[in-house]
C-alpha positions in Angstrom: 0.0 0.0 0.0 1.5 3.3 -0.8 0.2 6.8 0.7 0.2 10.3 -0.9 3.3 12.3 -0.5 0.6 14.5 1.3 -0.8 13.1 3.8 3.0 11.9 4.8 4.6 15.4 4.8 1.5 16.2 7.1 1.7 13.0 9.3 5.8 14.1 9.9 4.4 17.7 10.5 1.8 16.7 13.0 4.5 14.5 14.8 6.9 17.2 14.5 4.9 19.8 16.5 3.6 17.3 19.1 7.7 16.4 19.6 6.9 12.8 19.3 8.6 9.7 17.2 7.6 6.9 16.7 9.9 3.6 17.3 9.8 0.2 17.7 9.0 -1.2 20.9 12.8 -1.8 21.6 13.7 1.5 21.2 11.3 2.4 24.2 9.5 0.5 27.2 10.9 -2.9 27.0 8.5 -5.2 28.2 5.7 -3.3 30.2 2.2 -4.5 30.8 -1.4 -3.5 32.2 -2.2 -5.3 35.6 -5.5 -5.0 36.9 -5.6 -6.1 40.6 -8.9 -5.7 42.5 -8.8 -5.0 46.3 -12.7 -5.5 47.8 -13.7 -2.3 49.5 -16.7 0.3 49.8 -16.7 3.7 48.6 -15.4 5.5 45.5 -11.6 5.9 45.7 -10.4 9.0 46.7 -6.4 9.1 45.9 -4.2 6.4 44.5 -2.0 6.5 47.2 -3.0 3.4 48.6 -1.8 1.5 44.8 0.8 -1.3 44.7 3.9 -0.1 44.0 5.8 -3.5 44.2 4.4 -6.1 42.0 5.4 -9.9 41.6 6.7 -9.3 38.2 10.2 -10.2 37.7 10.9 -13.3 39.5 8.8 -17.0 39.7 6.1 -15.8 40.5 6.1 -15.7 44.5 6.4 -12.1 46.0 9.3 -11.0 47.8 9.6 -8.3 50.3 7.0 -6.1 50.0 6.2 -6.9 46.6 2.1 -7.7 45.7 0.6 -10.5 43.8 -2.2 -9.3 41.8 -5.9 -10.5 43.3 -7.6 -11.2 39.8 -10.8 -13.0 40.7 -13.5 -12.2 43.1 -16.8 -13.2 44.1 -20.1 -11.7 43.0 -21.9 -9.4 45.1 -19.0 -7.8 46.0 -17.8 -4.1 46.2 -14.4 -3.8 44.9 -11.5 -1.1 44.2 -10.1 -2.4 40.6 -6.1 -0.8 40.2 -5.1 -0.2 37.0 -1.2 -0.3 36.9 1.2 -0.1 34.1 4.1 -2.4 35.1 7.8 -3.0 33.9 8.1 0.6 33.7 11.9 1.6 33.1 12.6 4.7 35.8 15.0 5.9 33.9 12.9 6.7 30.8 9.6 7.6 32.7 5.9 7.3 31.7 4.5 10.8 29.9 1.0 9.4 28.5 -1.0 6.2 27.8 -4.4 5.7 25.8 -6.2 2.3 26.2 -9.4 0.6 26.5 -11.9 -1.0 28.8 -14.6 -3.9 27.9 -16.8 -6.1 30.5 -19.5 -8.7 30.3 -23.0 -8.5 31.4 -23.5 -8.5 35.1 -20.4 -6.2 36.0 -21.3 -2.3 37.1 -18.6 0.2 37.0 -19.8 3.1 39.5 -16.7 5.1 39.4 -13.7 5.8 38.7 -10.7 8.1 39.6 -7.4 8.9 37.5 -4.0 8.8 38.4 -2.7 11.0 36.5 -2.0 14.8 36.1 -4.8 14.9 33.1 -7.3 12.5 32.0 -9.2 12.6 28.5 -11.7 10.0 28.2 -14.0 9.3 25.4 -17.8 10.4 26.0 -18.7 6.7 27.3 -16.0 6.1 29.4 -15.9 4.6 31.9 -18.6 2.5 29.8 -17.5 -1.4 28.1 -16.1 -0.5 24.8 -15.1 3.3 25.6 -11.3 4.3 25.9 -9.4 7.2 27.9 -6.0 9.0 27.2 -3.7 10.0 30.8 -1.3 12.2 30.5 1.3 12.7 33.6 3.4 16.1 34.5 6.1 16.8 36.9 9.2 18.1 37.2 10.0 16.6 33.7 6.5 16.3 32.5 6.2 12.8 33.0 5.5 10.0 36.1 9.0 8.1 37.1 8.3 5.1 39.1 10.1 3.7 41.9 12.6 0.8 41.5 11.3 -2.4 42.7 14.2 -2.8 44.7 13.3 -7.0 44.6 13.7 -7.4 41.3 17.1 -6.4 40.9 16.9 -3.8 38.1 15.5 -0.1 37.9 11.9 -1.1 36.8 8.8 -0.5 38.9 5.1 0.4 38.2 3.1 3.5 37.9 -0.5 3.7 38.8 -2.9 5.0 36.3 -6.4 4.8 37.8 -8.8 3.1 40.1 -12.3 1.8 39.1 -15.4 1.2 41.8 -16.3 -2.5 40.3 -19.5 -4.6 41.3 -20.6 -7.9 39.0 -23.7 -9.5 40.1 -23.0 -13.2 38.1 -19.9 -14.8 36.9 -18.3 -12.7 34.2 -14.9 -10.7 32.9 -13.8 -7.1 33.0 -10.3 -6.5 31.3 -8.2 -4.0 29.5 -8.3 -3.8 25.6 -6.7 -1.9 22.8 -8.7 1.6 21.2 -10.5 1.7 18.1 -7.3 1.9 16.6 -6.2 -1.8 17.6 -3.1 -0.5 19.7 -2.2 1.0 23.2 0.0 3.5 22.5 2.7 4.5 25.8 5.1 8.1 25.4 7.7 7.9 27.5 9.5 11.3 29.0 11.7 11.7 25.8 8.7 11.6 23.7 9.3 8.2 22.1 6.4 6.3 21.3 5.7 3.0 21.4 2.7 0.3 21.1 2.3 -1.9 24.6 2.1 -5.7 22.7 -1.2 -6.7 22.8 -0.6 -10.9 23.0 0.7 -11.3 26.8 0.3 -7.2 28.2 -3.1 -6.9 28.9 -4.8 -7.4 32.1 -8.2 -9.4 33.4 -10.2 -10.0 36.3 -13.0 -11.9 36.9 -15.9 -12.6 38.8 -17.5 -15.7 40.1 -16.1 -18.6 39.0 -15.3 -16.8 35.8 -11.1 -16.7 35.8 -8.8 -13.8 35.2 -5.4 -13.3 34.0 -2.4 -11.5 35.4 0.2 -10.7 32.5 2.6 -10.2 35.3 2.9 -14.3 35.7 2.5 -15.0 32.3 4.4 -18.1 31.6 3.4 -21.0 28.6 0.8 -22.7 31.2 -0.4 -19.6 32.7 -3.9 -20.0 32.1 -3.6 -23.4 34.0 -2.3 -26.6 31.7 -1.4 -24.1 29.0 -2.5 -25.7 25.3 -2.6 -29.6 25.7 -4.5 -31.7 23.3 -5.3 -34.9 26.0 -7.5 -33.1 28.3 -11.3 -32.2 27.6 -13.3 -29.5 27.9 -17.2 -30.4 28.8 -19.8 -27.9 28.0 -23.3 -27.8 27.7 -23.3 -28.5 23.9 -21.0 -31.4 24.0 -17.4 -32.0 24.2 -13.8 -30.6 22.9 -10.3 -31.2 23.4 -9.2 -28.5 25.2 -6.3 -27.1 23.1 -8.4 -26.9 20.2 -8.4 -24.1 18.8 -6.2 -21.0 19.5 -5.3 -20.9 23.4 -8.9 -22.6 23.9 -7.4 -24.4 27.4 -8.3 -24.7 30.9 -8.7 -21.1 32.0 -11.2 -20.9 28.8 -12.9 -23.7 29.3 -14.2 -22.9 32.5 -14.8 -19.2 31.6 -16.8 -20.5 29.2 -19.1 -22.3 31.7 -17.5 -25.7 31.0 -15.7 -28.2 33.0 -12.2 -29.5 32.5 -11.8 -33.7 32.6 -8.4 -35.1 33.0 -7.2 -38.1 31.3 -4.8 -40.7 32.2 -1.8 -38.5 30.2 -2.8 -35.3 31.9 -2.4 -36.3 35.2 -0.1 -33.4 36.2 -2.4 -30.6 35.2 -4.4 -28.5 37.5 -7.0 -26.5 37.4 -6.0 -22.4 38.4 -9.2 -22.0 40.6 -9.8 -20.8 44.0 -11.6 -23.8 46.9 -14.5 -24.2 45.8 -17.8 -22.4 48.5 -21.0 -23.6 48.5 -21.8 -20.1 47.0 -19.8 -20.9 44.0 -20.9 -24.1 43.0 -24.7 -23.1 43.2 -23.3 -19.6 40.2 -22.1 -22.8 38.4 -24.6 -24.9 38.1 -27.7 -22.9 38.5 
């Protein structure tokens, strides 16, 4: 596809004046990601300052110090304060703006919502499922540095970007997506922009028995036995080997109201679930 030597001089313009370039992804943030981690309390929020600042992300998996491991599923019924963090954040090249989406099933009821940064522009629906909002940070160098993780050995840490007043009243997901545009696109202090990847980056919660995803622990059997082919996945219109399809395992059986049966050559898996309550067998099977 080629593009009119036009509308290029005036994309290079428009860049030009906004003091932004765009780069690859390694020329910018490394490897940063969206968390979402819920924390079940009343009340709108009032100030981030009660936001992780320490997450799990750089070692196995198991927290260290201080450090928080996201909570990304919750029961029904439920008041909860949803963080939304942008982790793997390199201090020394800061955090000046970010632009991304939110989406959520049926049953979930987003009553507020408070922003973390210096400026927030959000679309006329936000925070609605589907709509999208732009934060932009200032300080002293127009731009939010986080603090180190000092746990993880390196000068990475995360930066809070808002807080959302979450309810669901059944089972069902709430998670971070791109904008219309299909990206998330992240400036960083020296005005270099980059996209945030859009396979592993992007966090989820659920509700119920429905189960969400942490990017931070992302690892090939993160959403429980990972893609397998000998296990099967039960639902109400009959049954599939879970691994059919593309990353159709375990974690999305069971989202998808099914249950996972293990074979004699699967005996190792498990399923990523909390013990199951009496309250939570009755939203399944209800």
């Amino acid at each position: 596809m080629t593009f009119p030597l036009e509308i290029l001089k005036r994309t290079c313009l428009t860049l030009s004046l906004l003091g932004l370039s765009i780069h690859p992804a390694s020329a910018g943030f490394q490897d940063p990601k969206i968390v979402l981690h819920m924390v079940p309390t009343g009340g709108l929020p009032t100030d981030c300052s009660e936001a992780p600042v320490s997450l799990a992300c750089n070692n196995s998996g198991f927290p260290e110090g201080d450090q928080v491991t996201a909570l990304t599923q919750g029961d029904t019924l439920i008041d909860y304060q949803v963080y939304v963090l942008l982790a793997d954040v390199d201090s020394t090249i800061g955090l000046r703006n970010i632009t991304f989406g939110l989406s959520y099933e049926t049953g979930v009821a987003v009553s507020g919502w408070l922003s973390c940064a210096t400026q927030a522009v959000p679309s006329e629906t936000w925070p609605g499922s589907g709509s999208e909002i732009t934060l932009q940070f200032d300080g002293p160098d127009s731009c939010a540095r986080p603090m180190p993780d000092p746990f993880d050995g390196s000068h990475f840490g995360i930066v809070p970007l808002a807080i959302l007043s979450v309810r669901a009243t059944r089972p069902a997901l709430l998670k971070i997506i791109p904008t219309q545009q299909g990206i998330i696109p992240i400036t960083d202090c020296s005005g270099t922009v980059t996209n945030l990847p859009l396979d592993f980056g992007l966090g989820e919660i659920g509700f119920g028995y429905k189960i969400g995803w942490d990017p931070c622990n992302y690892n090939p059997t993160a959403h429980g036995c990972g893609v397998f082919v000998n296990c099967v996945c039960c639902l109400l219109g009959g049954c599939r080997p879970a691994g059919e399809g593309y990353f159709y395992d375990t974690r999305d059986c069971i989202n998808d109201g099914g249950t996972v049966k293990v074979t004699s050559n699967c005996e190792d898996c498990s399923v990523p679930t909390r013990t199951i309550t009496w309250g939570l067998l009755k939203e399944r099977f209800r």
